[in-house]
N, C-alpha and C positions, 0 to 999 in steps of 0.2 A: 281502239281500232276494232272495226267487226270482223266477226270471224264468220266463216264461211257456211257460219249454221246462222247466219244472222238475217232475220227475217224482219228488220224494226221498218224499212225503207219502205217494204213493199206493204206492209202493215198499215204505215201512215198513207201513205197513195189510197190505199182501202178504204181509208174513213171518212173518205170525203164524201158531200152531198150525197151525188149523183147514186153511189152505188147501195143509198138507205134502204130504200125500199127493195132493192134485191137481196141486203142480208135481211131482212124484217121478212120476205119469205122464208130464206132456207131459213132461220132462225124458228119461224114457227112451225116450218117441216118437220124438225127435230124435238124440240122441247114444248110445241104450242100445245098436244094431246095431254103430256102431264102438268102443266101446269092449266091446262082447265080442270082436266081430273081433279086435283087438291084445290081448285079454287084460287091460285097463288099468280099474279099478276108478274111481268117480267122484272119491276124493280123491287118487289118483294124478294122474289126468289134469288136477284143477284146477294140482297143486304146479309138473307141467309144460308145462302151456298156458296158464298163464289169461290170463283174459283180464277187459272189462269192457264194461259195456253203456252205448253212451251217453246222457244224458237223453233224457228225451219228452215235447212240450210238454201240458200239461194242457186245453190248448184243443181239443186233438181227440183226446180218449180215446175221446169217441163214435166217431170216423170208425176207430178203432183197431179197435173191438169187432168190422166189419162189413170194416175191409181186405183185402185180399187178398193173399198170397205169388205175384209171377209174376215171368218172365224178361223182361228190357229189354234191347234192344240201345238204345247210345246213339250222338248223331250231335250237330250243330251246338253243339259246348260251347264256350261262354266263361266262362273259367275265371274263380272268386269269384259269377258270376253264374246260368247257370242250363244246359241241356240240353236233348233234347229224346229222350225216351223211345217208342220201340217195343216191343209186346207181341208176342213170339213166342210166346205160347200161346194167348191169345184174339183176336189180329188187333185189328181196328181201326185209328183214324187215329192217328199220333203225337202225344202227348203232351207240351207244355212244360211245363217243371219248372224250377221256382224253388229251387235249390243255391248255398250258400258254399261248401261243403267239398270233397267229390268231386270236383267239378267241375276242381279244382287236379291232381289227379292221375292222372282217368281220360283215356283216350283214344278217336278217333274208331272205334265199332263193335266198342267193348268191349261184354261180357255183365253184367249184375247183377243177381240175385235181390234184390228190393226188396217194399217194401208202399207205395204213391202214397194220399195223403189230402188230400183241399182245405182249406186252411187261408187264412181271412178274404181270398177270390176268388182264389187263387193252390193251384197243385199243389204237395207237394211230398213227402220219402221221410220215413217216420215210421220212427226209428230208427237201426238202421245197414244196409249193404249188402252181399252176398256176390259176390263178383268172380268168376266162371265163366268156366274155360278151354274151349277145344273137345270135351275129356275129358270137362269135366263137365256140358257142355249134353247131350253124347251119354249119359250116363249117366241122366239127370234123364229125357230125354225116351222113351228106353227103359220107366223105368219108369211113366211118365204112360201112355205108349199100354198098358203091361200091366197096366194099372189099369183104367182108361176105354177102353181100343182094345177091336177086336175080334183073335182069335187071327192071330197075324203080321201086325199092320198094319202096315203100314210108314209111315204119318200120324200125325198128332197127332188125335185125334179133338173134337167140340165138347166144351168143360169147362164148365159150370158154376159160376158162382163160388161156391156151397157146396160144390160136389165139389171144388176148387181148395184153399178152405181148411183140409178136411179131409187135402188130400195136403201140409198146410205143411211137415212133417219132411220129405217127400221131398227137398224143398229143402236144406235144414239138411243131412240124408244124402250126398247125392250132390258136392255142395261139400267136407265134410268128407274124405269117403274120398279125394277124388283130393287137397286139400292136405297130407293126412298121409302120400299115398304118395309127392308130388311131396319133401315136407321128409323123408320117409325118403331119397330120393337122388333126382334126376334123372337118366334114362334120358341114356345118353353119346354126345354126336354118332357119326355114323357116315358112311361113305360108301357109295356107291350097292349095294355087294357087299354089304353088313352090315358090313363089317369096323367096329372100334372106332376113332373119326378120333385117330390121333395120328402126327403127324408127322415123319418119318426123312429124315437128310440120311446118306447114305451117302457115305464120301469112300473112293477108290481109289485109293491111291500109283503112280504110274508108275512102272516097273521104272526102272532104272539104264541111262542112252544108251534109252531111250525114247521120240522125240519125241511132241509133238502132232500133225502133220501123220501119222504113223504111226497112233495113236490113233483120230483123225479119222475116216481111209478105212475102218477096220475098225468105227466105231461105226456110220456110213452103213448097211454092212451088215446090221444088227440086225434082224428084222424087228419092224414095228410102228413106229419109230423117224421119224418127219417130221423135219427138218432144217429149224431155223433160217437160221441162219447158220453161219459156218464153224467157230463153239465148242459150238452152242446145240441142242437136240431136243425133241423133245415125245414123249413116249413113249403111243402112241395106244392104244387098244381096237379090236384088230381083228373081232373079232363077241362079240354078245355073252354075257356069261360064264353059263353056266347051272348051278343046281341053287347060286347065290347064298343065304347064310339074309336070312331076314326080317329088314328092317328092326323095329327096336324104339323109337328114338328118331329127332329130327331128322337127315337127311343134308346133305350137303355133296359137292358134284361140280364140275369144270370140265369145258368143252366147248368143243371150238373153233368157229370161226365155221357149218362146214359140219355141224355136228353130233356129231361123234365127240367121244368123251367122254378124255378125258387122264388116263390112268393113273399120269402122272412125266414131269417133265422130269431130261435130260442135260446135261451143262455141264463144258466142260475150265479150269479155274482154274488156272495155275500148271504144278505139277506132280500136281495131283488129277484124276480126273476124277469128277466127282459127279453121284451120283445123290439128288434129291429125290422125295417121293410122300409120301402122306396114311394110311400104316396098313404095319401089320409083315407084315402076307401080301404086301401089294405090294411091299415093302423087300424080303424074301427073292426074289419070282420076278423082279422085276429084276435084284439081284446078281445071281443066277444064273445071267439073260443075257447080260449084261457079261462074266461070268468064263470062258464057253466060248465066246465071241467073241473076249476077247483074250490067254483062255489066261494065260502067265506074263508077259506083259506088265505084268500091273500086280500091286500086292502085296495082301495080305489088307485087307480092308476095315474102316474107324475109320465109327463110324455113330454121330451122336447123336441123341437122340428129345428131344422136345417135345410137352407134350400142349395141348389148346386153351387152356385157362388161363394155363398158363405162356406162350406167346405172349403171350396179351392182355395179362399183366402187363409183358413184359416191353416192351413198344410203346411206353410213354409213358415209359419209362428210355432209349430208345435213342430220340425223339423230343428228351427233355431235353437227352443228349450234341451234337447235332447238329443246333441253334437253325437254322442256313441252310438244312438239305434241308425246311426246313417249306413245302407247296407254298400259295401264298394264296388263303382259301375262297372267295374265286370262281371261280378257275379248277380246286379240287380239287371242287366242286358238279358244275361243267359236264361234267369228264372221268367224274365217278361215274354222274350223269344219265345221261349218251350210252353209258356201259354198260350200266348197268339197262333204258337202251329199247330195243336191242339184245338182251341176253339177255330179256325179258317179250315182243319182239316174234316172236322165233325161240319160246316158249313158248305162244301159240296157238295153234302149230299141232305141240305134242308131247303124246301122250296124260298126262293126269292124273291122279293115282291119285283123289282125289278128287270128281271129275267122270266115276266110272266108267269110268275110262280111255280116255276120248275126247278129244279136242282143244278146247280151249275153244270155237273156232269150230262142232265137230262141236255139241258141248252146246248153244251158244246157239240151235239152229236149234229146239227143243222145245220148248214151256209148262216140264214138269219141270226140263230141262236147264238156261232161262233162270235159274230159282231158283239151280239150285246154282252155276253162273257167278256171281252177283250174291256169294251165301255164300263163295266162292272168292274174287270180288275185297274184296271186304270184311278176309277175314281178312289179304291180304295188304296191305293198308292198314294196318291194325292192328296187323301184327307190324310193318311200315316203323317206326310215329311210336314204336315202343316204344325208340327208341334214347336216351339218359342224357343226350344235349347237343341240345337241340330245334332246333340250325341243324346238327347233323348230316346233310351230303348225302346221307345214307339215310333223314331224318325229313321231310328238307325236300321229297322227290322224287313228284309229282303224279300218279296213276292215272288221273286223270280220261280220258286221252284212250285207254285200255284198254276202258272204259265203251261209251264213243262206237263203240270198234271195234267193240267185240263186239254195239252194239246193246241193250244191257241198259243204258242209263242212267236209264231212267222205273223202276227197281227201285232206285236209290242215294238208299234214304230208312230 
């Protein structure tokens, strides 16, 4: 028997003749731009995407005809039960939304291209949902303002919800292009130079009658070089390095407490002395250091690489072997916590690239500025709860008091 989300009836009435050539428009309105881009013909593209559309209840085909295509950011989700939707392109107050599905897998201050329809006193998303990265909000809304904007707005201007409806593909568009470029490959961690992150343990044989206490005093000397302890270094950034290439993808950097940013740690094991660091340009002007410091001290360099994955993988193998170094997640919450507030509280007050490279505290003093602090703390809420185990000390770990600092908490809606 169908049920009242059953849309098979009015499906099959669709397919007939007559109405080919009007889906064969919208159809190219929507996906005709990328699949010329990629060169990819529409029965290509079915053989390698497809995909399928889920039912629609019949009880509000009317509220379908007259819906709208906009952007949601979502906030208060209990999952099986419902959400509470904000419109980033026509404003207003948010929105409770009554969801089983979604609700299970999205997260606090996720994006989603939706169409909302009242359904017997209750809201809710008629169909399915496009999941929007920061890529493709910026892409979408680019082209809304060169649509509706005036020349170089830098706003969102007022939309219309006919003019809204008529830019539905835009939607459809700009979602597409950035998941087929992201499933063509993801751009490769990096660290703060541009370099490619992949990680080099450089190991240094000590010459023969060598000691470490030898080693030691001449590695002291290095410049750049902080001292641990009596095995241990931090190998610093003494100004910063210029004519860097652009970043391309996410980076990854340490810093010490004071701010300087850590190039490689030094470390005498044994009869090694090792050099660690995050990338192959860093691996070579290190060695290089080392080698015209200690000269023939030490012998030709044994270096293995790893790249991010291979770590990750290899973490919960080397977890398995050694059941006892598992630390117990209260106490591995509390030590991640007091890092995170630590590094987020030293972040305040460092310029941001996406807060115009002002310091969040500079930002929050503005109308403008308060926005993008808000949109800044957000996203980084967003990437936190995105971690695969939800009592993950990076899912578990609270912003709220970020909010409070910075004075933008009447904006965490």
């Amino acid at each position: 028997m169908p049920t009242s989300h059953d849309l098979k009836g009015l499906m099959k009435f669709l397919a007939r003749e007559e109405w080919r050539e009007c889906f064969d428009e919208v159809f190219y309105d929507h996906f005709g731009p990328v699949l010329d881009a990629g060169d990819v013909d529409f029965d290509e593209y079915l053989k390698r995407r497809g995909w399928r559309e889920n039912a629609q209840a019949k009880t509000y085909m009317k509220a379908l005809r007259t819906s709208v295509m906009s952007l949601y950011e979502v906030s208060e989700i209990v999952p099986g039960k419902s959400l509470v939707a904000r419109d980033l392109i026509r404003g207003g107050d948010p929105v409770a939304i009554s969801e089983g599905t979604a609700t299970k897998t999205l997260n606090q201050w996720d994006r989603i291209a939706a169409r909302i329809v009242p359904l017997m006193g209750k809201n809710v998303f008629a169909g399915g949902l496009l999941p929007f990265t920061p890529q493709a909000t910026d892409a979408l809304f680019d082209g809304l303002r060169q649509m509706f904007g005036k020349k170089n707005a830098k706003k969102l201007p007022a939309i219309k919800d006919e003019e809204l409806q008529a830019a539905a593909s835009m939607f459809t568009l700009s979602w597409l292009f950035d998941t087929l470029e992201r499933a063509a490959g993801l751009p490769s961690m990096q660290n703060t130079d541009g370099d490619e992150l992949i990680f080099h343990d450089v190991r240094l044989p000590l010459a023969s009658g060598v000691t470490q206490k030898d080693i030691a005093a001449r590695v002291s000397n290095i410049p750049g070089l902080s001292q641990e302890n009596a095995k241990f270094w931090n190998w610093l950034e003494q100004k910063p390095k210029h004519g860097a290439r652009k970043r391309t993808g996410p980076s990854f950097e340490t810093t010490m407490d004071n701010g300087a940013r850590v190039l490689g740690n030094i470390e005498l094991k044994g009869k090694f002395l090792h050099l660690s660091t995050n990338s192959a340009e860093r691996a070579q002007i290190g060695t290089k250091l080392i080698q015209q410091a200690l000269g023939d001290r030490v012998r030709a360099p044994l270096t293995e690489i790893r790249t991010v994955e291979q770590m990750m993988a290899e973490r919960p193998a080397r977890d398995r072997e050694d059941p006892a170094s598992e630390i117990p997640p209260e106490i591995a919450a509390q030590v991640v916590h007091q890092f995170m507030d630590r590094q987020y509280r030293e972040t305040l007050d460092q310029p941001v690239g996406t807060l115009g490279n002002e310091t969040p505290r500079q930002a929050a003093k503005s109308a403008t500025g308060r926005q993008k602090v808000a949109e800044w703390l957000k996203y980084l809420e967003n990437q936190s709860s995105r971690q695969p185990d939800p009592a993950d000390p990076m899912a578990t770990y609270s912003f709220e008091w970020m909010w409070h600092e910075l004075g933008v908490v009447d904006l965490r809606q």
